[in-house]
C-alpha positions as CSV (number, residue, x, y, z in Angstrom):
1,X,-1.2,-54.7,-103.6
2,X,0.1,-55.6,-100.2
3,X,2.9,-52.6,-100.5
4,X,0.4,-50.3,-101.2
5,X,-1.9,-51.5,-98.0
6,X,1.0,-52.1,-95.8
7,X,1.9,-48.1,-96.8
8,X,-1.4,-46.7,-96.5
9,X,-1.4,-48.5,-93.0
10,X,1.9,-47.0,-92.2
11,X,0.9,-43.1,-93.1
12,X,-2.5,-43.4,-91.2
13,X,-0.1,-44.6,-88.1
14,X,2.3,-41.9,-88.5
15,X,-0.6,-39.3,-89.2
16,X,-2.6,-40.7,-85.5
17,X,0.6,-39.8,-83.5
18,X,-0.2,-35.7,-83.2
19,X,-3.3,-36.5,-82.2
20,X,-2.2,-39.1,-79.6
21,X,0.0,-36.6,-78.5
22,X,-2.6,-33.7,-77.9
23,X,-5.5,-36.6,-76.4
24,X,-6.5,-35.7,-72.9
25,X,-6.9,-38.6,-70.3
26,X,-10.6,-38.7,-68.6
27,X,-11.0,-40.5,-65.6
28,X,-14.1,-41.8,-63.8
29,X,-16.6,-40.5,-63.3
30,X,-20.0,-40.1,-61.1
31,X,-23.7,-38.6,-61.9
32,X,-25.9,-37.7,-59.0
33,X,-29.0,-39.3,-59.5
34,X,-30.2,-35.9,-59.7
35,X,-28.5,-34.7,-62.6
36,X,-30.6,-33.6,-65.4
37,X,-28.7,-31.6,-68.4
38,X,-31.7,-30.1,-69.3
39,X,-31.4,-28.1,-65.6
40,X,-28.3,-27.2,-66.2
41,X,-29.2,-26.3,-70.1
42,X,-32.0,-23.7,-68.4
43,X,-29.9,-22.5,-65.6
44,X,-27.1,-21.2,-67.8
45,X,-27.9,-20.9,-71.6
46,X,-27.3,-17.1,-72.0
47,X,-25.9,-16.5,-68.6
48,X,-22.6,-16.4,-67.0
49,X,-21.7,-19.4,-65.4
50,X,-19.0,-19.4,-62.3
51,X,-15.9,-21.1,-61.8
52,X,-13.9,-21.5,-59.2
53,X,-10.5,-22.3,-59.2
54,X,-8.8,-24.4,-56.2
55,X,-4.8,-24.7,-56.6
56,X,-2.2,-24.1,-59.2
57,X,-1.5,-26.3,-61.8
58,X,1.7,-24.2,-62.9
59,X,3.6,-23.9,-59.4
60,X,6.4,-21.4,-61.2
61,X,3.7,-19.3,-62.9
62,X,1.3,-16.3,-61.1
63,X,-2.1,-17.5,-60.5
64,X,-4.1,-14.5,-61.6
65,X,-2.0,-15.5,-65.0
66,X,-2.8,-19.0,-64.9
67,X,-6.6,-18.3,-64.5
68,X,-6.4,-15.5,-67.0
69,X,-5.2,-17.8,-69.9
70,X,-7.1,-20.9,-68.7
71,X,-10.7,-19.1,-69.2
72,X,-10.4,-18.4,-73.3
73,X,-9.1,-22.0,-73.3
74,X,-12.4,-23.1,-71.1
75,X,-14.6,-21.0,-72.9
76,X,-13.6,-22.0,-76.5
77,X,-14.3,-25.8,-75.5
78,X,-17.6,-24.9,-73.9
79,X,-20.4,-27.2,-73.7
80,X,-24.3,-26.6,-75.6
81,X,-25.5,-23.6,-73.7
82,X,-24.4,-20.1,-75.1
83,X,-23.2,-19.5,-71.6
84,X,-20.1,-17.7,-70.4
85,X,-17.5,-18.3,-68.1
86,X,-16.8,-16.1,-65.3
87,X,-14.9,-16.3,-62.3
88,X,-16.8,-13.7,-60.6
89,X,-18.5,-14.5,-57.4
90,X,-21.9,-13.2,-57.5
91,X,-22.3,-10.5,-54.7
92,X,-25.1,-12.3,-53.3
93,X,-25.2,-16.3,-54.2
94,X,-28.0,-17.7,-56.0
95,X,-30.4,-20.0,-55.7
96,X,-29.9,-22.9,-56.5
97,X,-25.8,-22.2,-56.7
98,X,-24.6,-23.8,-60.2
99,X,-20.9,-23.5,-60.4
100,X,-18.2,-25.4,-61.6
101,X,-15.0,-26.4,-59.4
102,X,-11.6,-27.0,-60.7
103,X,-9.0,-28.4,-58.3
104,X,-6.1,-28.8,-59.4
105,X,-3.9,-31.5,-58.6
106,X,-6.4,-32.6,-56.1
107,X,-5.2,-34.8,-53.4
108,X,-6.3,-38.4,-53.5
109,X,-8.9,-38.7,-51.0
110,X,-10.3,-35.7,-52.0
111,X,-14.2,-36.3,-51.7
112,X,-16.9,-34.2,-54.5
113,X,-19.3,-33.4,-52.0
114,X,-16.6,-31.6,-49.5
115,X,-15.7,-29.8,-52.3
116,X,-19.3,-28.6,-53.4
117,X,-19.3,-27.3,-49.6
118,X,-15.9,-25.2,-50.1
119,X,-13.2,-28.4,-48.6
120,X,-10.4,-29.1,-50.7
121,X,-7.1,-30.8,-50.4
122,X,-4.3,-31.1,-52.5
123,X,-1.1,-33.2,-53.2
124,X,1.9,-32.4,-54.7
125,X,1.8,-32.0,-58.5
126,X,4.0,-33.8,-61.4
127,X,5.6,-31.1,-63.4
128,X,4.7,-31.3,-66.6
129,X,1.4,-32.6,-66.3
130,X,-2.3,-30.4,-66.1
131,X,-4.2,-32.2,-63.7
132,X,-8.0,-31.8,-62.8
133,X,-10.7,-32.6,-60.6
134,X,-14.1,-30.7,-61.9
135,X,-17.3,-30.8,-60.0
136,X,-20.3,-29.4,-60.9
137,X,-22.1,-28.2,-57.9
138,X,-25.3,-27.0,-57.8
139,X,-25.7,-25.7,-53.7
140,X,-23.5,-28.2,-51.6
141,X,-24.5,-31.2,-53.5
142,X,-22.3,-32.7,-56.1
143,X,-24.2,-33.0,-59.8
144,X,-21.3,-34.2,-62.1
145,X,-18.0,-35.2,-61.6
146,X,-14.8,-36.3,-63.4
147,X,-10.8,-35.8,-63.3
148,X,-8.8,-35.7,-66.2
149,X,-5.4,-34.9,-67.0
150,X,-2.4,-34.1,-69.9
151,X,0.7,-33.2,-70.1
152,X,1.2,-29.5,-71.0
153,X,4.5,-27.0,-70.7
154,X,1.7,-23.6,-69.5
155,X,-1.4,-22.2,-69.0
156,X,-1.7,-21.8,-73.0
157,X,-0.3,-25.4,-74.2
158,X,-3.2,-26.4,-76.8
159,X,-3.3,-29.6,-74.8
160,X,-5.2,-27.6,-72.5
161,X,-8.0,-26.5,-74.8
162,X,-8.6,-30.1,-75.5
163,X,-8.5,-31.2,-72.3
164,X,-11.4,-28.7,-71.8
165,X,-13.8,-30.2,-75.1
166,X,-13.3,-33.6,-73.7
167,X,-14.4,-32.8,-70.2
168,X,-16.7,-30.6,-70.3
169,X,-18.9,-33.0,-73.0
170,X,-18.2,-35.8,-69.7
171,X,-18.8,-33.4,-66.9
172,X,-22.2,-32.0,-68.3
173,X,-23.2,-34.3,-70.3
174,X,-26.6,-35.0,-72.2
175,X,-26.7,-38.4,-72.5
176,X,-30.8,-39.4,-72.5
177,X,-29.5,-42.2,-70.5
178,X,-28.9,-40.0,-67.4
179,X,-32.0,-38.1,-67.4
180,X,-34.6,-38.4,-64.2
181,X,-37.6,-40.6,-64.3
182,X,-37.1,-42.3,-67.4
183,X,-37.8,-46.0,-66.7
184,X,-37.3,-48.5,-64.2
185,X,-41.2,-48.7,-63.6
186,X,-41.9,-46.5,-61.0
187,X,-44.3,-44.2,-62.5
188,X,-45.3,-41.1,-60.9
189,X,-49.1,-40.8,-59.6
């Protein structure tokens, strides 16, 4: 009986490693105190939703090419809303501004709100590894944030793709926990 554990335990070990090997790393992350999913549900369920790109996470590779492969990967790990990726800038910006910011290998220092307002630094990246700052942004002010970060060999390593599911459910996420005036007993007149 203990063979037959001690194996069982042994093949679900062996059978974790591909998975290990594909799992994205999520780093902190922040909520503005005006963060509400349910805004960002109505602002893009059925609509396009920008994002802008800051840096290269491929140094060797085109960018257009880099941001060509990377939007299938973002929009197949999408978060609730049927909304669609785009990195089109509308010709006149709306408001309020939603948009997502990716910034790539992002130096350390680099603060969320600078970036909302179009500032962005970098630092020198590991080859190898797909590293990410995203911010939502919705006008100059900072909604969401969270960097995350895996190793991947292109623009179209699967790592990628998962990277994307695991961030986006942190970067917009719809947790009842962060929603507005839900407790703390100051009640509205």
């Amino acid at each position: 009986m203990r063979f037959r554990s001690r194996l069982a335990a042994a093949l679900l070990a062996v059978a974790a490693i591909p998975a290990a090997a594909y799992a994205a790393v999520i780093g902190g992350t922040y909520y503005a105190v005006q963060y509400d999913y349910r805004e960002f549900f109505a602002a893009t369920d059925g609509k396009n939703f920008q994002v802008v790109l800051q840096g290269n996470p491929f140094p060797g590779t085109d960018p257009a090419v880099v941001a060509r492969d990377l939007l299938p990967m973002m929009q197949a790990g999408k978060p609730m809303p049927r909304l669609t990726f785009t990195y089109e800038t509308p010709p006149e910006p709306p408001r309020p501004n939603y948009r997502l910011v990716l910034v790539f290998d992002a130096a350390n220092d680099l603060n969320s709100d600078s970036v909302c307002k179009g500032t962005v630094r970098f630092k020198p990246g590991k080859p190898g590894i797909f590293n990410v700052y995203a911010i939502y942004c919705r006008n100059d002010m900072t909604m969401s944030e969270t960097t995350a970060w895996t190793p991947a060999n292109g623009p179209t390593d699967p790592r990628i793709g998962e990277l994307f599911r695991e961030l986006f459910m942190v970067v917009f996420s719809d947790s009842p926990a962060l929603r507005p005036n839900q407790g703390g007993g100051m009640g509205r007149n």
